[in-house]
Structure formats: C-alpha cells, structure tokens
Backbone as CSV, one residue per row, in Angstrom:
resi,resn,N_x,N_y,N_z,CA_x,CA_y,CA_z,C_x,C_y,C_z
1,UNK,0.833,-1.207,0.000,0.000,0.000,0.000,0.866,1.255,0.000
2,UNK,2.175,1.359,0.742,2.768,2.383,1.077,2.970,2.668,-0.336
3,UNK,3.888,1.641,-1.259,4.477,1.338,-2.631,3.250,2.223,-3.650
4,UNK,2.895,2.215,-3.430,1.044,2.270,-4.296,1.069,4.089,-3.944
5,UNK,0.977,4.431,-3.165,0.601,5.886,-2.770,2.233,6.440,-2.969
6,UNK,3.296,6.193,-2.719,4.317,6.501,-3.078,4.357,7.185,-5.184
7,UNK,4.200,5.637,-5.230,3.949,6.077,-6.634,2.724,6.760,-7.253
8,UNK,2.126,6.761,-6.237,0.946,7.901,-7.147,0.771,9.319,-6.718
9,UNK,1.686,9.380,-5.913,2.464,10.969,-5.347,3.598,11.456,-6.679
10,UNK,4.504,10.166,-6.654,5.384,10.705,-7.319,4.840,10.797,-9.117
11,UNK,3.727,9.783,-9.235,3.309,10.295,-10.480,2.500,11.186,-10.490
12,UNK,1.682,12.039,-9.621,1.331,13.120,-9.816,1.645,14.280,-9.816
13,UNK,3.256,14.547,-9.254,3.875,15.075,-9.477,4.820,15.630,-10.752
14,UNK,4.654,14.314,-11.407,5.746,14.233,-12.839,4.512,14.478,-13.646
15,UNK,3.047,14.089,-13.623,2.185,15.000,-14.468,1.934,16.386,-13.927
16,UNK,1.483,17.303,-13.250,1.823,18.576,-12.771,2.917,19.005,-13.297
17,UNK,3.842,18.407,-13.156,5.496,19.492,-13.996,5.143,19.543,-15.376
18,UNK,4.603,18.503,-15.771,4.828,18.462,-16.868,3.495,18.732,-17.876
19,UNK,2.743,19.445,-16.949,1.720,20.728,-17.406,1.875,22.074,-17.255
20,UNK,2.833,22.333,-15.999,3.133,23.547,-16.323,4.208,23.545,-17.246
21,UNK,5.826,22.562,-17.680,6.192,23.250,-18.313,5.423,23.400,-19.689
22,UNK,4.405,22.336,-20.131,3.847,22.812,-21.205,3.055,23.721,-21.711
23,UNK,2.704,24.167,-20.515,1.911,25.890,-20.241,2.824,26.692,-20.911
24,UNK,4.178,26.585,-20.531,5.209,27.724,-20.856,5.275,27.544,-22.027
25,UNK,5.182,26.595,-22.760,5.703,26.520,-23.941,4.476,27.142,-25.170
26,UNK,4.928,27.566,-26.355,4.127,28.302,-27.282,4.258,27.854,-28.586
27,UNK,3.539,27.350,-29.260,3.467,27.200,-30.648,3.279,28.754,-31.281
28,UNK,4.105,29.084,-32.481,4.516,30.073,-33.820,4.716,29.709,-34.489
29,UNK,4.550,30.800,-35.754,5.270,30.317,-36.574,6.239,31.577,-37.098
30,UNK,6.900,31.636,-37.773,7.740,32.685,-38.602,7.219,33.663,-39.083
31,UNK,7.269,34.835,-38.993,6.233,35.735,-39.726,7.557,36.780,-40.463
32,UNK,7.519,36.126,-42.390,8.035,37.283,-42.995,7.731,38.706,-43.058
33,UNK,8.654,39.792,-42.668,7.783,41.108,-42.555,9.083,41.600,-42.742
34,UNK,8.878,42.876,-43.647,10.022,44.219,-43.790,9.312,45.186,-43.249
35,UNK,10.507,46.139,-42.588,10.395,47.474,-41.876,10.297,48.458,-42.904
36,UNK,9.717,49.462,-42.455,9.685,50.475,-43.455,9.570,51.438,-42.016
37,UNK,10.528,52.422,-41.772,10.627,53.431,-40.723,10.515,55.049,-41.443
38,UNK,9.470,55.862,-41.031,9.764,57.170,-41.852,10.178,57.132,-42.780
39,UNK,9.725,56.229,-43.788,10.015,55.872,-44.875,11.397,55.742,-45.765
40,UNK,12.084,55.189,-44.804,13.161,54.225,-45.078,12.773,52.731,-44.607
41,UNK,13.593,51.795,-45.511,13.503,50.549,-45.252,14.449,50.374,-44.401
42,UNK,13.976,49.290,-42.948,15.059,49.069,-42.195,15.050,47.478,-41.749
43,UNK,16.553,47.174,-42.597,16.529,45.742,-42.752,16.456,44.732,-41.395
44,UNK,16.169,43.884,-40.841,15.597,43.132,-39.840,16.895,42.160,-39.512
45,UNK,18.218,42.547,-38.860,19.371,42.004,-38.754,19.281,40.130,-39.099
46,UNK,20.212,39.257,-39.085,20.302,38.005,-39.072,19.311,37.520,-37.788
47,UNK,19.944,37.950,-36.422,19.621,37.068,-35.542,18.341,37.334,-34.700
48,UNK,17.595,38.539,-35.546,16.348,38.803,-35.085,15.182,38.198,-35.911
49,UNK,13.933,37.521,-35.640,13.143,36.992,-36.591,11.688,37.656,-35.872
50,UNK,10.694,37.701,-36.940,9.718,38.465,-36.462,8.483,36.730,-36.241
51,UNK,7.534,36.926,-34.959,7.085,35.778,-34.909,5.329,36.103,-34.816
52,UNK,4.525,35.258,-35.675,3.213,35.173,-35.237,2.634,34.355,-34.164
53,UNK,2.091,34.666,-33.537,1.469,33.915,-32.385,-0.474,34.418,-32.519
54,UNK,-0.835,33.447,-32.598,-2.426,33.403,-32.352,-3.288,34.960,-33.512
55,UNK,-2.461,35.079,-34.601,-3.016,36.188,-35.269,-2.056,37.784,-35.285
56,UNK,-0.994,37.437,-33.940,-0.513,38.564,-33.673,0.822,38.887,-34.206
57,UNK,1.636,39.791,-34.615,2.686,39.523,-34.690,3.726,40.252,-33.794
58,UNK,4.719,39.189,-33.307,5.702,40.184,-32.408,7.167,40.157,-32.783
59,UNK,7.273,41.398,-32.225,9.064,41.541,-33.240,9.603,42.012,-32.199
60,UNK,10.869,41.888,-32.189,12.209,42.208,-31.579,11.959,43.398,-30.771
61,UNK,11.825,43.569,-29.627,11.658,44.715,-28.698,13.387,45.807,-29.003
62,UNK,14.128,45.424,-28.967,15.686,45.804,-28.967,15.162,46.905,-30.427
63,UNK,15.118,45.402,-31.552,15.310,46.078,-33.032,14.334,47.646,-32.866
64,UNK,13.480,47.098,-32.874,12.353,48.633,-32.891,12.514,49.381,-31.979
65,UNK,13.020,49.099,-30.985,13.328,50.515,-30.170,14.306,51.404,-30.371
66,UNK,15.425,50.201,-31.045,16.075,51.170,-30.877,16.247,51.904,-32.369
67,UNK,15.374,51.118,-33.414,14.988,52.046,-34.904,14.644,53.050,-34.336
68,UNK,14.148,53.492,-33.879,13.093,54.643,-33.231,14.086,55.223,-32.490
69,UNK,15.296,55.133,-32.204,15.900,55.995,-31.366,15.916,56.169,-29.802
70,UNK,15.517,55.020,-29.384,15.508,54.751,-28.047,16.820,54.054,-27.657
71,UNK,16.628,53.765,-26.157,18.071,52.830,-25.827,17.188,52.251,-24.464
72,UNK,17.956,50.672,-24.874,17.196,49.422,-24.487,18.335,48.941,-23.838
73,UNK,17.923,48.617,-22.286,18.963,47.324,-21.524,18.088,46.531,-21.026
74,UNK,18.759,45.500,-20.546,18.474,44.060,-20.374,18.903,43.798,-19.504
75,UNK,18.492,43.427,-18.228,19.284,42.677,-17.062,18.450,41.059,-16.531
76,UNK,19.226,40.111,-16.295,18.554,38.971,-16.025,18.796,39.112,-14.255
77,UNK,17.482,39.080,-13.621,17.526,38.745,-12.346,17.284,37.416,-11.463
78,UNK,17.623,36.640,-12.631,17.305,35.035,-12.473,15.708,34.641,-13.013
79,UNK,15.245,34.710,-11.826,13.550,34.340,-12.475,12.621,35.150,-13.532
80,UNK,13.354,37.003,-13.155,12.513,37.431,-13.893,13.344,38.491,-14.822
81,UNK,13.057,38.751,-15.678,13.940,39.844,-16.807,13.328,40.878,-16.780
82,UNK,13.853,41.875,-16.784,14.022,43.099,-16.555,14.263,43.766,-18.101
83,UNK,13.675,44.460,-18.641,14.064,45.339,-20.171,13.429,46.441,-19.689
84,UNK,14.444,48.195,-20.179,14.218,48.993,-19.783,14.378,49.410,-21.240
85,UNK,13.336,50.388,-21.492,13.477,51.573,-22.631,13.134,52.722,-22.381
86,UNK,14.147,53.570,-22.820,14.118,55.364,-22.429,14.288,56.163,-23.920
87,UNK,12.984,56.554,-24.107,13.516,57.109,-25.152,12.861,58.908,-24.688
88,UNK,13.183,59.974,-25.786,12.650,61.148,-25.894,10.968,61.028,-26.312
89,UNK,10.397,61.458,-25.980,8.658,61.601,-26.204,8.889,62.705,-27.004
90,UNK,7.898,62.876,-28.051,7.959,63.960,-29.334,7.692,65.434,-28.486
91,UNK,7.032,65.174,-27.378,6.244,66.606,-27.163,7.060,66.831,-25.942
92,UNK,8.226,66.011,-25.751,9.517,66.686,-24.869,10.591,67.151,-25.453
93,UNK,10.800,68.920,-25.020,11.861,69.275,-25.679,13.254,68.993,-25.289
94,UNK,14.043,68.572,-25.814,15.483,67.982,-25.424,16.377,69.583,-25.708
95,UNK,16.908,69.786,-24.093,17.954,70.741,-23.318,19.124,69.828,-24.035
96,UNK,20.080,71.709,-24.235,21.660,70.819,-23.916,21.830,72.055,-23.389
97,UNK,23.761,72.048,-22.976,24.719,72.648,-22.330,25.529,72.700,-23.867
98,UNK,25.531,74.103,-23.892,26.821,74.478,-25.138,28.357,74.084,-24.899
99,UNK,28.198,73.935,-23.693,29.543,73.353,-23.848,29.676,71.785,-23.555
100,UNK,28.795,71.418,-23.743,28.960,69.737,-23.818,27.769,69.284,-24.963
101,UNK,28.333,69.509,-26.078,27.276,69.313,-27.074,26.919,67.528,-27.132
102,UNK,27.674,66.706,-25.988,27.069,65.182,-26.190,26.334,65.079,-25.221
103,UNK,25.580,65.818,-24.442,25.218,65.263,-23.539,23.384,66.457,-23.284
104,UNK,22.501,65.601,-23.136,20.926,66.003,-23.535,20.248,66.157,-22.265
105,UNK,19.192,66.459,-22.095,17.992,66.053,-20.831,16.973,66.831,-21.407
106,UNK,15.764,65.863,-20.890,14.314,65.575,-21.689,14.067,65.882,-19.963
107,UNK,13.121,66.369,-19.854,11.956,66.864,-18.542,10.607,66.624,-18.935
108,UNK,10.536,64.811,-18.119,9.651,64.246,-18.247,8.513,64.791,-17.186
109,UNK,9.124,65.423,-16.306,7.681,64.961,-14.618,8.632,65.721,-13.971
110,UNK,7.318,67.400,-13.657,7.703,67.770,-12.341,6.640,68.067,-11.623
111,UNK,6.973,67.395,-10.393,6.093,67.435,-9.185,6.283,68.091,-7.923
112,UNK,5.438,68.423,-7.154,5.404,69.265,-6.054,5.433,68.476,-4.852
113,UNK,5.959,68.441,-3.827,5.892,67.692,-2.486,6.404,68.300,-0.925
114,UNK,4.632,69.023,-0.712,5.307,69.482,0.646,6.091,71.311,-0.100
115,UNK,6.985,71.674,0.136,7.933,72.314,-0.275,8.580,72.353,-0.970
116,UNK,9.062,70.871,-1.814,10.057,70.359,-2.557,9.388,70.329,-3.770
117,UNK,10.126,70.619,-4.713,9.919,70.554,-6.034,10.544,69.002,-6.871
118,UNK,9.824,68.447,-7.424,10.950,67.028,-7.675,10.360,66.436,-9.322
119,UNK,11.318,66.602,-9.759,11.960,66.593,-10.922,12.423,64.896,-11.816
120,UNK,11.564,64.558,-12.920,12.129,63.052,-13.541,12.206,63.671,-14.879
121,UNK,13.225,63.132,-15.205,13.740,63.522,-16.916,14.601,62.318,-17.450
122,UNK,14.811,62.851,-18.339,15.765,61.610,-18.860,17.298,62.140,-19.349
123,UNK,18.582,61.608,-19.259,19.796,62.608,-19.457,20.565,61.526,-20.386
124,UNK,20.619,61.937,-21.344,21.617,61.053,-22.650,22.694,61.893,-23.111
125,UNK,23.782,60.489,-23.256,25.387,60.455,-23.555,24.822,60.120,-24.920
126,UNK,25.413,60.997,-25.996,25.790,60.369,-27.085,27.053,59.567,-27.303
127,UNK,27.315,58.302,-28.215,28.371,57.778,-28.411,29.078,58.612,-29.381
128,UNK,30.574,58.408,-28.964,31.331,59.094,-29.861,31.180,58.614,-31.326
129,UNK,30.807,59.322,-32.338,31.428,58.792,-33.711,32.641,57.912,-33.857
130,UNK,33.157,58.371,-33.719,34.717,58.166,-33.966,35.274,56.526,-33.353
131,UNK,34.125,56.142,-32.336,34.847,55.096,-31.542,33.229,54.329,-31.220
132,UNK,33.671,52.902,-31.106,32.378,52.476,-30.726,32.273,51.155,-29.523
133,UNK,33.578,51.791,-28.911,33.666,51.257,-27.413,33.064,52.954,-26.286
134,UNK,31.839,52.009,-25.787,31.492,52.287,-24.361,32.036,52.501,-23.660
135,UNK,32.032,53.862,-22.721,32.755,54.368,-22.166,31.658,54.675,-20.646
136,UNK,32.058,54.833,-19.324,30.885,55.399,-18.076,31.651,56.582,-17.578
137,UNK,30.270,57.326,-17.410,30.680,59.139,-16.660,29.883,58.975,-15.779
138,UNK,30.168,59.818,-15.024,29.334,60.612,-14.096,28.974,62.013,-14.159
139,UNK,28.452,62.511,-14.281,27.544,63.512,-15.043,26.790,64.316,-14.031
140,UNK,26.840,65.425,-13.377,25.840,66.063,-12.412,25.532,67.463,-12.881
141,UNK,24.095,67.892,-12.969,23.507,69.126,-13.665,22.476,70.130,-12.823
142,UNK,22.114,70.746,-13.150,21.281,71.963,-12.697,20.463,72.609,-13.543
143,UNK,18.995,72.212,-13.387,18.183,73.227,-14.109,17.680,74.273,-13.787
144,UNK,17.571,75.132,-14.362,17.191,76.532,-14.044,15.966,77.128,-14.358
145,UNK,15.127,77.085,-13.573,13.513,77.763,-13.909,13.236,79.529,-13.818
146,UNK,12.349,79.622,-15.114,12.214,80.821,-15.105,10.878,81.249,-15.794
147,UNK,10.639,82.658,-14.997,8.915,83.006,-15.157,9.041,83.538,-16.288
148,UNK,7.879,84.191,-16.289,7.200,84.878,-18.260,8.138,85.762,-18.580
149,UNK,8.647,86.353,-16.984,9.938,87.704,-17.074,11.071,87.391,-17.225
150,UNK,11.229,86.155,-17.175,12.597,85.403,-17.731,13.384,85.779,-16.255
151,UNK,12.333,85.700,-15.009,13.416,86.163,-13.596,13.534,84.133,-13.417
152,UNK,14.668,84.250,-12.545,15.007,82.999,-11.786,14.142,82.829,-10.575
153,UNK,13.533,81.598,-10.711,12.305,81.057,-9.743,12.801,80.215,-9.185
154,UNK,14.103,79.279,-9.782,14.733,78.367,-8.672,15.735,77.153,-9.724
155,UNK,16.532,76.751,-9.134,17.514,76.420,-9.721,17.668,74.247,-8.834
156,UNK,17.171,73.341,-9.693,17.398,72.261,-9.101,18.563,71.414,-9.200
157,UNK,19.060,70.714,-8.242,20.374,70.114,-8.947,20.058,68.318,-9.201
158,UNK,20.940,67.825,-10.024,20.536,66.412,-10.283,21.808,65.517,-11.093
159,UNK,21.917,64.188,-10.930,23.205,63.375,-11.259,22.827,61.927,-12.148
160,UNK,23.964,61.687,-12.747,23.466,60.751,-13.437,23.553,59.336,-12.425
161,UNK,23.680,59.380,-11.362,23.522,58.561,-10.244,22.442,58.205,-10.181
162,UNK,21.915,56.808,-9.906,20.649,56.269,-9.295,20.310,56.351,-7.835
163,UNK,19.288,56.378,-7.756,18.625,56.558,-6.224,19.142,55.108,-5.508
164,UNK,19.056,54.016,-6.065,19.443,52.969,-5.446,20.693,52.500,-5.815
165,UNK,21.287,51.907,-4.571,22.656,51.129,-5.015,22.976,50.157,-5.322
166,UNK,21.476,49.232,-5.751,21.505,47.911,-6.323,21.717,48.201,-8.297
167,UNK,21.539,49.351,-8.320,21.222,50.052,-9.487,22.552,50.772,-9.842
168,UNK,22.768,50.989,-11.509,24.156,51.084,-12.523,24.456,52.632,-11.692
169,UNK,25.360,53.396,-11.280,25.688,54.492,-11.068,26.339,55.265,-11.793
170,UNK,26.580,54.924,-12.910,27.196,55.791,-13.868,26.525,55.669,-14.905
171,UNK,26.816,56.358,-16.079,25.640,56.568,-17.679,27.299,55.701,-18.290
172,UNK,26.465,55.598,-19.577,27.097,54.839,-20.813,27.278,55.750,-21.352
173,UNK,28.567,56.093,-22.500,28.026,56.253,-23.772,27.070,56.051,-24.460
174,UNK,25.892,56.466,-25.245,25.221,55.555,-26.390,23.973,55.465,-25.467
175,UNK,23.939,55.947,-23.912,22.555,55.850,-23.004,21.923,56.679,-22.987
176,UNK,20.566,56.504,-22.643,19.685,57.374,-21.881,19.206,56.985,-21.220
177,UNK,18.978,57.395,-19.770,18.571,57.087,-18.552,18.289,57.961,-18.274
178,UNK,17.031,57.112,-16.951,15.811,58.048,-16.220,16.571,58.555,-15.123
179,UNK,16.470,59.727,-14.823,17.430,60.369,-13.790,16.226,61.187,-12.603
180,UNK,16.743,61.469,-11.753,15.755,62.467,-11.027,16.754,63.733,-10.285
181,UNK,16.010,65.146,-10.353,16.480,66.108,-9.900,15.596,66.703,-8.562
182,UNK,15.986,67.638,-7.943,14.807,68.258,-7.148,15.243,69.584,-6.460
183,UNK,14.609,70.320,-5.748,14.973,71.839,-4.606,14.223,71.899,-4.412
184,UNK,14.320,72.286,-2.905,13.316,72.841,-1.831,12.538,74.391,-2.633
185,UNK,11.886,74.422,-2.910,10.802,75.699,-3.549,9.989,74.918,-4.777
186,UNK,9.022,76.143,-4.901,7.904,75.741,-5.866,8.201,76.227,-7.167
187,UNK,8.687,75.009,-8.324,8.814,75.746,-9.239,7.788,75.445,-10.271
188,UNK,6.680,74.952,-10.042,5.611,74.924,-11.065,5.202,75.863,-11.808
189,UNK,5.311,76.933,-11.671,4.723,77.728,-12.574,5.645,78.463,-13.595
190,UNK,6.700,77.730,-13.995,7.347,77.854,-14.690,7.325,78.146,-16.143
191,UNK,8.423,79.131,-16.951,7.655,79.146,-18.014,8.618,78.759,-19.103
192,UNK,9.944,78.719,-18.825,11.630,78.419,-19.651,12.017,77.645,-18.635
193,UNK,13.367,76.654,-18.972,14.331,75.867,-18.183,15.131,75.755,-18.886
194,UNK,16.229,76.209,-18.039,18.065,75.829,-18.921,18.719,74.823,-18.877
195,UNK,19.169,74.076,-18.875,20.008,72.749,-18.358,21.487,73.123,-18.422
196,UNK,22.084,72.636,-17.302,23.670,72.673,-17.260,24.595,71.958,-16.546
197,UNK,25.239,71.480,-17.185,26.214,70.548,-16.967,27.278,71.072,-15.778
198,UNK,27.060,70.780,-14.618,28.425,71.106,-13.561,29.215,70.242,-13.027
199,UNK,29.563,69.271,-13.828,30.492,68.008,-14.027,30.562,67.180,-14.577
200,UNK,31.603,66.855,-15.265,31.849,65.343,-16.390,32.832,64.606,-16.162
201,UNK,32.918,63.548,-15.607,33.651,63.286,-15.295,33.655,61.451,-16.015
C-alpha cells in the first residue's frame, strides 16, 4: 500500500510538472515582414526573426526601439527579466549645455511635495562617432527655472547617479537614462528651463 501511494504521489507530481512546463511553452510560426521606418527601409538584422502567435505579430523589442531611437537594456535577475526603454517623447523638448554638445535632458515629470519641487527627466550620452567602445561618466547638472519675465524662480540640482545602489551608477556612452532632480521651492509655474552641466567626469 505504502508502494502504491508513493507512486501515485510521485506520479502526480511528474504530471503537474509536466503541465506547467507545457503551459510555458508556445506554438509560432515565422512571420516574414520588412520594416519600413519614416520611410526608409530598415533591414531586420540576421539574428532577429519576427514571430506570429495566435493572429498577432511580435518583433524584436531591442530592433524597434532602438529604430526609433531609443536605448534598451536588459538585465537577467534570475527568475525574472528586466528590459528597460528610455527614449525622448515627441512633445519633450530635449535641453543641452553648449559646452557639452554630447550630452541632452528631456523633462519628463515635475512634481510638487510638501515644499520640494521634484523633478524626472531623462539625461543622454551620445556615443562618440569616432569610436564604438562604451565608455561610463558621471555627469551632475542643474536646471534653471524661469517666469514669463525670464526672472530665476529656482535652480534644481541632479546626477546621473541612481537613487538605489543595487542600481548602474554611472551613464554609458550611447545611453539614456531616467534620472531624477529636485529643490526645496515651488517651481511649477514655470515658463523656460536651462540645463547645465556642472560636471563630467
């Protein structure tokens, strides 16, 4: 009897596994498709393939983002994957610093808290032309708010540092990342912002 329930533990076990892994698994098929971007054709590299599933078709998260001018990372945290994309939104105007013509910020989100003014944008390294090894900075800036009179309403500071330290602390070349700035005052009613670079390092 023991023999008997033994094995019908352990075979109900080996059917259970072997429904979920077939849960995971997905029938596709290949789906031929060319890009056409702002009307250029943009060829679909070797090791990317575009796939139909159930009517739908899905393509390369990387390829199209980064056609479009975004920048895409990837981190595996064991069980679960992580893909981040940062790109510019059309109806955000992209700041520079004249004297660092590689380096951008997009002012996604500013919010009010209490006293504090707090600030999410996005701050991109262009890659050098010239070279196409990745390089990491550290990068810290200051935006500058100003009313209809073009007076100074308040000045926030902000780094290409992450809030957390499980998290990359320096920018890439070739990145854009979500950054956050902030200062104690209210600068909502803002009507211009300057951006400026007060270290590259």
């Amino acid at each position: 009897m023991k023999k008997f329930i033994l094995g019908l533990v352990v075979g109900t076990s080996l059917s259970i596994t072997t429904v979920v892994f077939a849960s995971e698994s997905l029938q596709t098929s290949l789906f031929p498709a060319f890009f056409k971007i702002n009307g250029l054709n943009a060829p679909l590299e070797k090791e990317y393939a575009v796939l139909n599933y159930q009517g739908h078709a899905y393509v390369p998260v990387r390829f199209m983002a980064e056609q479009l001018g975004a920048f895409v990372d990837y981190t595996d945290q064991g069980m679960y994957k992580d893909i981040t994309i940062n790109h510019f939104p059309s109806n955000v105007a992209i700041l520079a610093d004249k004297k660092y013509s590689n380096i951008h910020f997009g002012l996604l989100d500013l919010y009010l808290d209490g006293g504090y003014t707090g600030i999410r944008g996005l701050l991109a390294l262009d890659q050098d032309k010239d070279s196409q090894i990745k390089t990491e900075h550290d990068i810290e800036f200051k935006l500058h708010f100003y009313d209809a009179n073009d007076n100074l309403i308040g000045t926030a500071s902000g780094t290409s540092r992450a809030d957390g330290s499980d998290q990359k602390q320096t920018i890439s070349t070739g990145e854009i990342k979500c950054v956050s700035a902030g200062e104690v005052g209210d600068f909502s009613k803002y009507v211009n912002v300057d951006f400026e670079v007060t270290a590259y390092k």
